[in-house]
C-alpha positions in Angstrom: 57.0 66.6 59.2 59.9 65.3 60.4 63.4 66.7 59.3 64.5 63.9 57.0 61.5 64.3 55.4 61.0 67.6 54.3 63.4 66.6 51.5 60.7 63.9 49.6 59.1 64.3 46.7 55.8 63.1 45.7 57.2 62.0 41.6 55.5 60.3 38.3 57.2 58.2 36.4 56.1 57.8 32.7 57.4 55.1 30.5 56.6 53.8 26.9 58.9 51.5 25.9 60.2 50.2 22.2 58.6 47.2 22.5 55.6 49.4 22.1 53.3 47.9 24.4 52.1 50.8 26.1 52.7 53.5 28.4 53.7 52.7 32.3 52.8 55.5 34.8 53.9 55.1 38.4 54.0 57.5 41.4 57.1 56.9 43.9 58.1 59.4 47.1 61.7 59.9 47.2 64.2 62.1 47.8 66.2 61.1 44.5 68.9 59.6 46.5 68.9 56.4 49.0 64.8 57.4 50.3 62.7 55.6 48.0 58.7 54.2 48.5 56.1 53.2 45.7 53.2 54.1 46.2 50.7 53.6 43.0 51.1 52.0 39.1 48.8 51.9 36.3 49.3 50.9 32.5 47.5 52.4 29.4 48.3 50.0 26.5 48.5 50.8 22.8 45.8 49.6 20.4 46.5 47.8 17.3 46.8 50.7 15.2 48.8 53.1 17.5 51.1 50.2 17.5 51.4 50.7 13.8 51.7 54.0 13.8 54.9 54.1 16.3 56.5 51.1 14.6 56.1 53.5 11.1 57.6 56.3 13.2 60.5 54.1 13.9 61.1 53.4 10.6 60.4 57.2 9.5 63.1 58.2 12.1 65.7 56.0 10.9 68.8 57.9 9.8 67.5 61.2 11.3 70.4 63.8 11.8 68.3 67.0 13.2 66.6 65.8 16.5 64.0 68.4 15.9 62.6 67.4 12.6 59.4 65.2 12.6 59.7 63.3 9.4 57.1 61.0 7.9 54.0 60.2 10.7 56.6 61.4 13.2 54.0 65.0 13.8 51.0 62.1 14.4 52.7 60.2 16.7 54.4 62.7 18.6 50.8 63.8 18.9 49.8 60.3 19.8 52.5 59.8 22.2 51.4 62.8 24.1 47.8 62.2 24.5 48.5 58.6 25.8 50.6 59.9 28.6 48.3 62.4 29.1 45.7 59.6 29.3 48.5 57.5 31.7 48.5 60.1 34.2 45.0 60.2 34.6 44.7 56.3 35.1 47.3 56.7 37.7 46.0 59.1 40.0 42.8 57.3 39.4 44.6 54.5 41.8 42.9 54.4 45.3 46.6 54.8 46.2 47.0 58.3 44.7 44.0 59.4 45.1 44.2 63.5 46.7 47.7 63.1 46.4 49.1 66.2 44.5 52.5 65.2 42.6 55.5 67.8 42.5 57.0 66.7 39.1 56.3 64.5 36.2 59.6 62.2 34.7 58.3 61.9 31.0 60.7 59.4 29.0 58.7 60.0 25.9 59.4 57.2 22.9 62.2 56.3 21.7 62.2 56.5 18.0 66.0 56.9 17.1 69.0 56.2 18.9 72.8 57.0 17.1 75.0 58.0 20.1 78.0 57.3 17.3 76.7 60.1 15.3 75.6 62.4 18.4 71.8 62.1 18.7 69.3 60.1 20.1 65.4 61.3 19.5 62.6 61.2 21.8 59.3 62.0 20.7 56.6 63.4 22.9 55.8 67.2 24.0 57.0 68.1 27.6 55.0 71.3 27.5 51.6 70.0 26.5 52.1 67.6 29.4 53.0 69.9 32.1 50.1 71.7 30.8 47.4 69.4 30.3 48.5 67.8 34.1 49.5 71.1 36.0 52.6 69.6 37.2 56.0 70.5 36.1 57.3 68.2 33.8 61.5 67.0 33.5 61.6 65.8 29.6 64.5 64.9 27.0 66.9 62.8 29.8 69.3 61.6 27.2 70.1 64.5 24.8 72.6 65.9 27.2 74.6 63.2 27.9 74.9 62.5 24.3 76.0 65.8 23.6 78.8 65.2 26.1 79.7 62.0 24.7 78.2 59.5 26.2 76.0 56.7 25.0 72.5 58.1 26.6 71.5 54.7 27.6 70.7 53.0 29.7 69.4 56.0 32.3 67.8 53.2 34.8 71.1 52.0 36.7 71.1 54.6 39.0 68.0 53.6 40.0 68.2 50.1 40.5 71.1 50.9 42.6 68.7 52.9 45.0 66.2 49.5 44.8 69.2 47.2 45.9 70.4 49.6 48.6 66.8 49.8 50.2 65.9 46.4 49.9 64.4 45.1 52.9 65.6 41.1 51.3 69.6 41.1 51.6 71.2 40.8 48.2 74.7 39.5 47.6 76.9 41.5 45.5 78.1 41.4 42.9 74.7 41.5 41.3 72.9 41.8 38.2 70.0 43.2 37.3 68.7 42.6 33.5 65.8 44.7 32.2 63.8 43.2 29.0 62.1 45.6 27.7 62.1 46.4 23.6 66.2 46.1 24.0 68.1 44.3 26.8 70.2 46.0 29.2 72.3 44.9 32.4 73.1 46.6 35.7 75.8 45.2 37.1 76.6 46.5 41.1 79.8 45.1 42.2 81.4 43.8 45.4 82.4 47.4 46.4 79.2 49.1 45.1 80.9 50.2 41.8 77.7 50.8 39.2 78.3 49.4 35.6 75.6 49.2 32.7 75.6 48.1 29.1 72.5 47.0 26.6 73.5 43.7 26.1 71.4 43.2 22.7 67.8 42.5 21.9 65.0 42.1 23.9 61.8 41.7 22.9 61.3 43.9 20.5 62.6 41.7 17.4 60.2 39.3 18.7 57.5 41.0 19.0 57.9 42.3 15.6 58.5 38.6 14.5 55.1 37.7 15.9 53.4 40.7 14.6 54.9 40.5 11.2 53.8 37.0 10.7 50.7 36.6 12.6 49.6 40.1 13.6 50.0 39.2 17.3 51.2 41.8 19.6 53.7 39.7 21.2 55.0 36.2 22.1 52.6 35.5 25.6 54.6 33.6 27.9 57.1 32.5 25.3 54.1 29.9 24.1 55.5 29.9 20.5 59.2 30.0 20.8 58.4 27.0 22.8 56.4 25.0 20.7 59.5 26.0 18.0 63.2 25.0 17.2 66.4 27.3 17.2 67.4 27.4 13.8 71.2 27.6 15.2 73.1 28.8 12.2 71.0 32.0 11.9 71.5 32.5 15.6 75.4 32.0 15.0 75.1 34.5 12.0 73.0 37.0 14.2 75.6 36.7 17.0 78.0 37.7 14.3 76.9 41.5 15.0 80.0 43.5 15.4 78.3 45.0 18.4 78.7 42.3 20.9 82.3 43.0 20.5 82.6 46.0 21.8 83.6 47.0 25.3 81.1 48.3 27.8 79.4 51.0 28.1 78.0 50.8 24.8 73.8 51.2 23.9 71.4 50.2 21.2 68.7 51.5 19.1 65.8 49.0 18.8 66.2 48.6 15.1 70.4 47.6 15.2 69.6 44.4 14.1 69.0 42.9 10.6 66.8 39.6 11.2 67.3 38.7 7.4 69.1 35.5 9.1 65.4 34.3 9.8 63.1 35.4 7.4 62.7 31.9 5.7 61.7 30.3 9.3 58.3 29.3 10.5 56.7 31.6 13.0 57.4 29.2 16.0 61.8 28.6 14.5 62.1 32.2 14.0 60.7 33.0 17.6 62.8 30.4 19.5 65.7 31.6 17.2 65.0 35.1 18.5 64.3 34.2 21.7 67.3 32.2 22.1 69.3 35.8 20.5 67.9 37.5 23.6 68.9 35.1 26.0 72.8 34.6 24.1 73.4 37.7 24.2 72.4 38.7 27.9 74.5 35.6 28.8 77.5 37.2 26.6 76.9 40.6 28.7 77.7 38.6 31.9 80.0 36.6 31.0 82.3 39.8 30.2 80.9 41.7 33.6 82.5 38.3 34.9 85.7 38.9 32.9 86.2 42.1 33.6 85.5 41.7 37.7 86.8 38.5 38.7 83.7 36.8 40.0 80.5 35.8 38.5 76.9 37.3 39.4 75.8 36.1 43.5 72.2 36.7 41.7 70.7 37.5 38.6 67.0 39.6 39.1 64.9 40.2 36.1 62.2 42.8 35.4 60.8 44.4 32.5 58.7 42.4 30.2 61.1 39.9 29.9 60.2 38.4 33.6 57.0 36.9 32.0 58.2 35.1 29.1 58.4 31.9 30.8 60.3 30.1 28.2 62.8 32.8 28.3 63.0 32.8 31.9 63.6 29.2 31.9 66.2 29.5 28.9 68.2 31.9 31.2 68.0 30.0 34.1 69.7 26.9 32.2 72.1 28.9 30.8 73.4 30.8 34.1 75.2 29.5 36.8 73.5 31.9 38.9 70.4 32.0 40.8 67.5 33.7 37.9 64.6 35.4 39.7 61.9 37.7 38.8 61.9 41.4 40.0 58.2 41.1 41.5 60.0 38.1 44.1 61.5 40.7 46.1 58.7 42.8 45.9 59.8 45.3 43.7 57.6 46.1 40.7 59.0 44.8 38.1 57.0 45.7 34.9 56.5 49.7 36.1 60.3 49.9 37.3 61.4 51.9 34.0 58.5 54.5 35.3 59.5 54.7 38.4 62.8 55.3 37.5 61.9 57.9 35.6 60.1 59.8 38.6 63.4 59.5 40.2 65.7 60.5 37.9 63.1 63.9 37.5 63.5 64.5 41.3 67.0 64.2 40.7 67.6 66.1 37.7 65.7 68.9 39.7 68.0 68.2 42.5 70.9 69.1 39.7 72.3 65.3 40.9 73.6 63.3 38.1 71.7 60.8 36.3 74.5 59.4 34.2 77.9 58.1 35.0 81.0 57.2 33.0 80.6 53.7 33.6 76.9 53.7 32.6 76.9 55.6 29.5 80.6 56.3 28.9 80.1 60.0 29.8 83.4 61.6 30.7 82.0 62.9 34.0 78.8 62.5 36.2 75.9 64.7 34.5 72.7 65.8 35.1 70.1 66.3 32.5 66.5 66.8 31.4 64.6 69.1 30.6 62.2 71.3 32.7 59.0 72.4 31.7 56.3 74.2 34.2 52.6 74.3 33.4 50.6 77.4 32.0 
């Protein structure tokens, strides 16, 4: 093995979203610095009713103040949440691609079912140990309770990451550069002309709309943006959701999934209240940039999109009106753009092993670089 590689790990990243789609399990090789290769990816969606039951856990969760209480159906889908990724990991070394290979750590995100960084706690549901366990791999767990308990915001985790995916990239990309991952909530990675790493959530992502759809026509989500399409913005509820005292606040700054009150559109027709939403998401990102902009002096060279997000077309195509800069899907430069949040995951485990820091003061707000997560090794 040659000396620069004695240093790579063989990682899983697990990912389950609050858009509650499902759980994303990738397997990278990296060294948890600039060395980065993917090698497999698998997804093992949520049925109908586990969706249910985690949006119930969301709403069981709300207002929690001991990170360690289970509330509600939070015991059921903690237990849920486990056996999925459980399930996840099989399916992934199940790939042709990972087949034999023997991983040295699992990054498990687990679900997100509160976030109050204001208040000092963010809660993650999901048991590290019964992973590492079931798996017989160690298992790195609980990434953001530590830099909440430092001060930070706890979100987003991924900037680090994407970093590492813009320094390796084979295609040249022209800084500064933004990268905007829709998943449940929005968030934006901004890399400047000097390399300087900034990240804020910028609002909502999917999530409200997913709910929207759900809610009024028990549909799991919007598919390609179809509906808001074949709808109208309803612009004074989007002026009153824009109203949100959040978008005035300086970056860093992070969301919980449920920050939003969508009583603005609750007299709308399925298709008004989704391009109303939809046309929230796409504000509000706009608003992150425009302040990145601000705040550095020069607009975006690109914008790169990856999460769910990338395959809303009508959303795409809203945000490539709106910008000045070029739009383009993560998957165009041949990075995966829907497991992404796994495989960042995987990374940050090898780096939290590593003791390097996965959080930064201009990602989170944190005072200082920090490490974080938790280990837990197999019995």
């Amino acid at each position: 093995m040659a000396k620069n590689e004695e240093k790579l790990s063989l990682a899983i990243g697990l990912m389950s979203g609050t858009s509650c789609d499902g759980v994303d399990a990738a397997l990278i090789e990296t060294d948890g610095e600039g060395q980065l290769r993917s090698l497999a990816s698998a997804f093992r969606p949520y049925e109908p009713a586990e969706q249910t039951l985690l949006r119930r856990a969301m709403e069981d969760a709300q207002g929690m103040k001991n990170r360690t209480a289970r509330p509600g159906c939070l015991i059921e889908a903690e237990a849920l949440i486990t056996r999925a990724h459980i399930e996840a990991v099989g399916r992934l070394m199940a790939q042709d691609s990972a087949r034999g290979l023997q991983p040295d750590v699992i990054g498990f995100h687990g679900q997100t079912v509160w976030h109050d960084p204001a208040s000092g706690i963010t809660v993650q549901i999901g048991n590290g140990q019964a992973l590492a366990n079931a798996c017989k791999v160690p298992v790195v767990h609980d990434f953001r309770a530590a830099d909440v308990a430092a001060g930070g915001q706890g979100a987003p985790l991924v900037p680090i990451y994407h970093k590492a995916l813009q320094a390796s990239s084979v295609i040249p990309l022209q800084q500064p550069l933004a990268i905007i991952n829709i998943g449940g909530v929005a968030n934006i990675t901004w890399i400047g002309k000097d390399g300087t790493l900034t990240a804020f959530d910028s609002g909502p992502g999917n999530a409200l709309i997913n709910d929207w759809v759900f809610r009024k026509d028990n549909l799991a989500m919007d598919e390609g943006g179809a509906i808001a399409a074949s709808g109208s913005v309803d612009f004074l509820a989007l002026i009153t959701l824009m109203g949100n005292p959040y978008f005035r606040k300086a970056a860093p700054k992070s969301l919980d999934r449920n920050a939003f009150d969508v009583a603005p559109i609750e007299a709308l027709s399925l298709e008004n209240g989704a391009a109303t939403l939809t046309a929230f998401t796409v504000e509000t990102i706009c608003l992150g940039l425009e302040h990145m902009e601000i705040q550095e002096g020069e607009a975006a060279k690109m914008v790169v999109v990856c999460g769910g997000g990338q395959h809303n077309d009508y959303m795409m195509a809203q945000l490539g009106e709106a910008l000045d800069s070029p739009v383009m899907q993560a998957d165009a430069l041949g990075w995966n753009g829907d497991s992404m949040e796994a495989e960042a995951f995987g990374y940050l485990a090898v780096r939290s092993l590593r003791k390097l820091p996965l959080t930064f003061p201009r990602t989170t707000g944190v005072k200082a670089p920090l490490s974080g997560g938790v280990l837990s090794l197999p019995v």
